[in-house]
C-alpha positions in Angstrom: 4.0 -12.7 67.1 6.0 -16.1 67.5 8.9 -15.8 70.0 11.2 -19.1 70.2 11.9 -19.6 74.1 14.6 -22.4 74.1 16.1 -24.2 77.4 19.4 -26.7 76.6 16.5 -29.4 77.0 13.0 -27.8 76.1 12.6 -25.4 73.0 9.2 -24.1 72.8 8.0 -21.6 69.7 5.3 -18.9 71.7 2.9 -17.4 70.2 1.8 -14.5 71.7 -1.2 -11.8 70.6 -1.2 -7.8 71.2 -4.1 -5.7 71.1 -4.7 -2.0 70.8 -1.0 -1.6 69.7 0.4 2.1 69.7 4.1 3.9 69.6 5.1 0.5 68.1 8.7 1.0 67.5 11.0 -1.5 65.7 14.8 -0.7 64.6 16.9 -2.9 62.0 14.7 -5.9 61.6 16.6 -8.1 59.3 17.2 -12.3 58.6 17.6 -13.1 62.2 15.8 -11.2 65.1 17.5 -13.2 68.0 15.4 -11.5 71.2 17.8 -11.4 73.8 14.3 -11.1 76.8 10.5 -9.8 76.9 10.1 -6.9 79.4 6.7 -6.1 80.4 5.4 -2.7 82.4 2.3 -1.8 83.3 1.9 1.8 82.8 -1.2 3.4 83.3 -4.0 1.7 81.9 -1.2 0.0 79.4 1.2 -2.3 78.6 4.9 -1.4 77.5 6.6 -4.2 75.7 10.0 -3.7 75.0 11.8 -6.5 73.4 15.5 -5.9 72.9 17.5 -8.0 70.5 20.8 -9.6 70.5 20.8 -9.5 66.7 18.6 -7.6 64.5 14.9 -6.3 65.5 14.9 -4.0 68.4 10.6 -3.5 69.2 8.8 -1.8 71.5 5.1 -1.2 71.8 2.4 -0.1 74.3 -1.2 -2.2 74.3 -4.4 -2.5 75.8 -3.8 -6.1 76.1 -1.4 -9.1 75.5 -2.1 -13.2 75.8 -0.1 -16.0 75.1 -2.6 -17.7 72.1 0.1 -20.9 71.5 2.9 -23.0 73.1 4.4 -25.6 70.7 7.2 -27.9 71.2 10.0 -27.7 68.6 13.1 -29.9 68.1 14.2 -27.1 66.0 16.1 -24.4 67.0 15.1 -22.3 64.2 11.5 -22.1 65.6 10.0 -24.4 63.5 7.6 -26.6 65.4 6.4 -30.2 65.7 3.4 -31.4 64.0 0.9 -34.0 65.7 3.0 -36.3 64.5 6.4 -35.3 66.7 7.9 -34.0 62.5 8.9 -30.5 62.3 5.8 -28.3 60.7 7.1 -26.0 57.8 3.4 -24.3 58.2 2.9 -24.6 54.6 5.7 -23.3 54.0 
């Protein structure tokens, strides 16, 4: 899951893996999933993850585990990140 963390100076597109995902809810994805935060709780031996949105997808999810796998620099604030070259990277797309 890429989740676009954005400062007024620094926007960053995170890329973050869950495993051993169960009760994965998520409500009226749509165009634009604008997270409004990440809330993590341990509970048990699990994670919760609830991820409420401003706009659109509302998720939640318990896992075994969760690890950030990328951080990319964007100059984009639709989450689009830089290539090695500092040029925003489509990927593929």
């Amino acid at each position: 899951m890429d989740v676009l963390l954005a400062d007024r100076q620094n926007p960053y597109v995170i890329t973050i893996r869950f495993d051993g995902v169960e009760d994965l809810q998520l409500d009226d994805f749509n165009h634009q999933n604008v997270i409004q935060e990440l809330v993590r709780t341990q509970e048990e031996s699990r994670l919760k993850v609830q991820m409420p949105s401003l706009f659109g997808a509302d998720l939640s999810l318990t896992c075994s585990e969760a690890e950030v796998v990328g951080i990319k620099s964007t100059n984009m604030l639709t989450g689009h990140p830089l290539d090695a070259r500092g040029q925003p990277d489509s990927g593929g797309l």
